[in-house]
Structures are given as C-alpha cells and as structure tokens.
C-alpha positions in Angstrom: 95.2 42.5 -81.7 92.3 42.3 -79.7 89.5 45.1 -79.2 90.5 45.4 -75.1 94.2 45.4 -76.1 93.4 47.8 -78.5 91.5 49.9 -75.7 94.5 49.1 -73.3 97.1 50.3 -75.9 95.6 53.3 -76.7 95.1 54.4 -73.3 99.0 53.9 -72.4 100.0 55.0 -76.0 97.8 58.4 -75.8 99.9 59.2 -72.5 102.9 58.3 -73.7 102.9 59.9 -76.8 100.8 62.7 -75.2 104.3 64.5 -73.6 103.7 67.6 -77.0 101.7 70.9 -78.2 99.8 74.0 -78.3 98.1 76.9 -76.6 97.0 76.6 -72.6 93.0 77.2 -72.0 93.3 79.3 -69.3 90.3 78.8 -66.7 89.5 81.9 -64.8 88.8 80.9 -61.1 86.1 82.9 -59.2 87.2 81.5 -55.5 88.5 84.4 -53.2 91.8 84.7 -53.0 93.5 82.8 -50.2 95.9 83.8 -47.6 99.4 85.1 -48.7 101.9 81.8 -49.2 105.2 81.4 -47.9 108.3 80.9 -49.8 108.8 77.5 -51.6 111.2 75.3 -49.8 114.7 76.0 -51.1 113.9 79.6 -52.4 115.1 83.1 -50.7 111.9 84.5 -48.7 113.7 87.6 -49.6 113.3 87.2 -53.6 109.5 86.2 -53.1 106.6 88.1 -52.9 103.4 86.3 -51.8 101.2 88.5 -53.2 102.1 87.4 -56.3 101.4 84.1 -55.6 103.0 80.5 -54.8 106.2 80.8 -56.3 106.0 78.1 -58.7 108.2 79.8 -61.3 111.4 80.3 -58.8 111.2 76.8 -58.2 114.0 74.7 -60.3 113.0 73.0 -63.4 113.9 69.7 -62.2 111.5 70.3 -58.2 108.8 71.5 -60.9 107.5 68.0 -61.4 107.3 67.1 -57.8 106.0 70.0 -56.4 102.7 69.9 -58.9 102.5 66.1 -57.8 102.9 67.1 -54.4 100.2 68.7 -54.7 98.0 66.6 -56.9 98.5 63.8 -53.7 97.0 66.5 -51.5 94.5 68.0 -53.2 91.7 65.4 -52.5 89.1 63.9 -55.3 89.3 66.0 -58.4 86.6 65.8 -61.6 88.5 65.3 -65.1 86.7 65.0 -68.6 88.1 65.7 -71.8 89.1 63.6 -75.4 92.8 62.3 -76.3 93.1 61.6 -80.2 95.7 59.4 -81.8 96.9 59.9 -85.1 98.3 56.9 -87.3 100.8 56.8 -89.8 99.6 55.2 -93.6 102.0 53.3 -95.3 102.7 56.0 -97.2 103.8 58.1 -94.1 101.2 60.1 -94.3 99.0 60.9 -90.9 95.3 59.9 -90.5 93.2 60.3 -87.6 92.9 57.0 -85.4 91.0 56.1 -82.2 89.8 58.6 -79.7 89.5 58.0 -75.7 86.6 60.3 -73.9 87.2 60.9 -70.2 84.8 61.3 -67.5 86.2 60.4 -64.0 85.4 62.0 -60.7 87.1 60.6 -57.6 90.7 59.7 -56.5 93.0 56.6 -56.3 90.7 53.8 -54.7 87.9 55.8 -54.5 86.4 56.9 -58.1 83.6 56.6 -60.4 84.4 56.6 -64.8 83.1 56.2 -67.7 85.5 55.6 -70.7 85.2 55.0 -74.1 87.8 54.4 -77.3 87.5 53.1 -81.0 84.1 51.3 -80.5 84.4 50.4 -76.6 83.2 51.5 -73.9 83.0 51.0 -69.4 81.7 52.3 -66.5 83.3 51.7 -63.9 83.5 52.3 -59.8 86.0 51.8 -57.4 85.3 52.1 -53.8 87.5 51.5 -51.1 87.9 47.4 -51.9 85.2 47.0 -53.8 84.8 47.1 -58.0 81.9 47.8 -60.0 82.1 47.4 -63.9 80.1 47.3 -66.7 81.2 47.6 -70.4 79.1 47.8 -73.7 78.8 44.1 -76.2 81.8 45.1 -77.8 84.0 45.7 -74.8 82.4 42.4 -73.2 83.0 40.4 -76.3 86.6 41.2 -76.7 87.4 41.0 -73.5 86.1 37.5 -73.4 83.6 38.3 -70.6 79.9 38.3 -71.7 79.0 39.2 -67.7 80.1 42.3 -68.6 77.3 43.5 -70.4 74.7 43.2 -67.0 77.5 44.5 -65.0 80.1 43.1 -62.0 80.3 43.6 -59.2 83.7 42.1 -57.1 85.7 42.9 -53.8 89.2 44.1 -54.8 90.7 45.2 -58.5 88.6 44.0 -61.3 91.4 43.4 -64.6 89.2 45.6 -66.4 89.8 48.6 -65.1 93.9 48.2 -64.9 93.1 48.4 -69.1 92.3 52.2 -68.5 95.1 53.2 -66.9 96.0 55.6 -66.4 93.2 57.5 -67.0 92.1 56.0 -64.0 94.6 57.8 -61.8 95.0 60.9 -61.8 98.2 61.3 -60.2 99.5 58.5 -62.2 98.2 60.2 -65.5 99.9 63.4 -64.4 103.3 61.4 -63.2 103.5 60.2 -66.7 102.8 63.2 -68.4 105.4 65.4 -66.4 108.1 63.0 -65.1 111.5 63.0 -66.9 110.2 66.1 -69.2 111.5 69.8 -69.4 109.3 72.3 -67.3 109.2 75.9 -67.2 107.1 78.4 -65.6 106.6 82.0 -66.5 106.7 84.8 -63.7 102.7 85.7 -63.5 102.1 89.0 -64.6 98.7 91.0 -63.9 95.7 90.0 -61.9 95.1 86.5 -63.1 94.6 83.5 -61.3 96.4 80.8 -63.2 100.2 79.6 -63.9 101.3 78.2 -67.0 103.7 75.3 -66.8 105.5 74.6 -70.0 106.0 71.2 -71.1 109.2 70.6 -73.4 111.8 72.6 -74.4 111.3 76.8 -75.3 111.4 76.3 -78.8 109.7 73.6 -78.9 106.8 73.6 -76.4 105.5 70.0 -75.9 102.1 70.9 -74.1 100.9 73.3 -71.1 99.5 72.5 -67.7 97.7 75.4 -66.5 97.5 75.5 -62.3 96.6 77.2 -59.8 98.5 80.8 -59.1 97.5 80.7 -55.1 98.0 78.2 -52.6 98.8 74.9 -54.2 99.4 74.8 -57.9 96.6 72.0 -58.5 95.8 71.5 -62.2 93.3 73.2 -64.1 94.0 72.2 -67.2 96.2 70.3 -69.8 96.9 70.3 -73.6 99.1 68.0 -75.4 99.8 67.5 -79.0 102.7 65.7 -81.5 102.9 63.6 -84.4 101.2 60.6 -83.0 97.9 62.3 -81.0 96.6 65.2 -79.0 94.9 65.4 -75.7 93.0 67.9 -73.8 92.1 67.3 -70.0 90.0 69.6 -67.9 90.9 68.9 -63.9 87.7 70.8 -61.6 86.3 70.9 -58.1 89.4 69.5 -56.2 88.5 68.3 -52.9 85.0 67.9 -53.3 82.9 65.5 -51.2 82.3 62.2 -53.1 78.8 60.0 -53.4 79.5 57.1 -54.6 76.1 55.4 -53.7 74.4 56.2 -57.0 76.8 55.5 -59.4 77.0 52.1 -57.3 73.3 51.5 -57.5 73.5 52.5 -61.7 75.9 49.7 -61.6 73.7 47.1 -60.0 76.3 47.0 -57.1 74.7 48.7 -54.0 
C-alpha cells in the first residue's frame, strides 16, 4: 500500500471507526446570550421553555441528526483543529498505537484553507471558489507520484490531492459521517451553562459526545470519539467568521 493510500485510508478509516467514547470537553462560551428561540418544528410550544434554550433534547432521536446538520450548513466558515489516533491490532490481537492525523482547517465547503498531516505525510492545501492550491512535504510528493508537489500547485478546479483528505476537508461531511445512522440522545440542560451534550451510541454504551451550542442553533463546539480501532478529538470555533484567503494563497505560491 502506498504512503497517499495510506494517508487516504486513514483519514476515511479514522471517521469511520471514529462513531465511539468518552467524556465531552465542555467549552464555556462568553457571547451574550441571544434572543429567546421558538419551539423546534414538530414540538408543543406549550412543553418548551425558551429560556432554557433551543430545545434540542425534545427533538426525536432520529430529527437529532438533521437538525445539528441543519445547522452546521448554516452556520458559515467554522475553524477546526484537533488529532484522531488509530489503533492497530498485532497478530497476537493485541492493540498498538498506529498513525495519527492532525487537523487544522478554517473555512467551509469550496472555500477553505488546511494543513494535514498523518504517519509521515503531510499538505497544505486551499480551496477557493474554483481554484486549488497544494503543496505537500517529499514524502507526500513521492508517494503520490508527483514531485511538483514539493514547490507547490496551483490549478483551477479540484486537485486529486485534496479528495485523499476527506473528509476532514468538509466539515459537514465529517460531521454527516460521524452522526448519520447512529443513536443520539440529548440531556435536558440543567443550570446556567451554555452548552448541550449530544450523546453518540447507545446509554450504556456511549460511543462519543458532540458538545453544541445551548442557544440559537446547536452549532458544534466540540467532539470526542473513541473504540477499539482509534480516538479522535475535534475542536469546531469561530463559526461564521469572515475568511482571508489571500495569504494562505500567497504562502502557497498561488496569488
């Protein structure tokens, strides 16, 4: 297997496998809070109190999905960074530590800036309305049979290099594949805090936890993931915040 399938693997594995695990990290917001929601669709305004919040957790489990997406789609560019390990089984069935992918994007679909590394490779990467910038380290150049790599490309439409990333490339899609098809639950919020919880997998046996927003849309915060085969943990910040691409173009030799 090559070093770029191996980069391309890992990235699809690490979300695939990622759908299991631990504790939330709770992110305290320090944003006023906004105006007083109205009810969810589908919910009796009667049985909600907005002062409580959005009413994520009288939504049904199976809208629970949808409605974060929903959100996700309109919350605008949105700065994620964080690690997802794998884990690897010896012949012997025991587990060892494998690759690890590091995460730095800030942007949205068609419109986004990355740098990502895993197991020895690594790319930068921009994406800007039709045009692709790219530039990946010897190793990442040599295994993906492109030695332009290393000084950096610069093309108009999707270079193949950054479709190996995904989907850490996409936040929606990342999120999609994390959240679609799985069991969700959220906890009524109780106290002052700002956050929601959303379980991933079953009660006793909690998968992983998204931590969103308690008011207004329930944008993500925050997820952790762990089972057998790898852990993850994403931090999602400043959604909606104006983009500059222009320097991270000009890094890239693609002005």
């Amino acid at each position: 297997m090559s070093r770029a399938d191996g980069a391309r693997q890992t990235g699809r594995r690490g979300i695939r496998t990622a759908l299991l695990l631990a504790a939330p990290l709770l992110l305290a917001g320090c944003a006023a809070t906004p105006p007083l929601p109205t009810a969810p669709p589908g919910i009796d305004t009667e049985s909600f109190d907005g002062a409580s919040g959005n009413g994520l957790w009288l939504v049904p489990s199976n809208e629970l999905a949808d409605r974060v997406l929903d959100a996700v789609r309109g919350g605008g560019s949105v700065a994620v960074t964080g690690t997802v390990h794998e884990f690897v089984a010896s012949e012997d069935g025991e587990l060892l530590p494998g690759r690890t992918i590091t995460v730095d994007y800030a942007g949205r679909a068609g419109a986004f800036r990355a740098d990502l590394a895993a197991d020895g490779v690594s790319t930068s990467m921009l994406v800007d309305e039709g045009r692709t910038a790219v530039r990946g380290d010897a190793a990442f150049a040599a295994a993906s049979g492109r030695p332009e790599l290393v000084d950096g490309v610069c093309t108009v439409g999707t270079d193949p290099a950054v479709a190996q990333w995904a989907p850490f490339t996409d936040p929606e899609a990342l999120l999609e594949a994390i959240l679609s098809g799985a069991e969700l639950s959220v906890t009524a919020p109780s106290g002052d805090g700002e956050t929601l919880a959303v379980q991933i997998g079953a009660s006793d046996s909690r998968a992983g936890v998204l931590v969103v927003e308690r008011y207004g849309p329930p944008l993500p915060r925050s997820l952790t993931l762990a089972e057998t085969d790898g852990d993850a943990e994403l931090a999602f910040a400043d959604w909606g915040a104006e983009l500059e691409l222009g320097p991270a173009a000009a890094e890239l030799g693609c002005e």
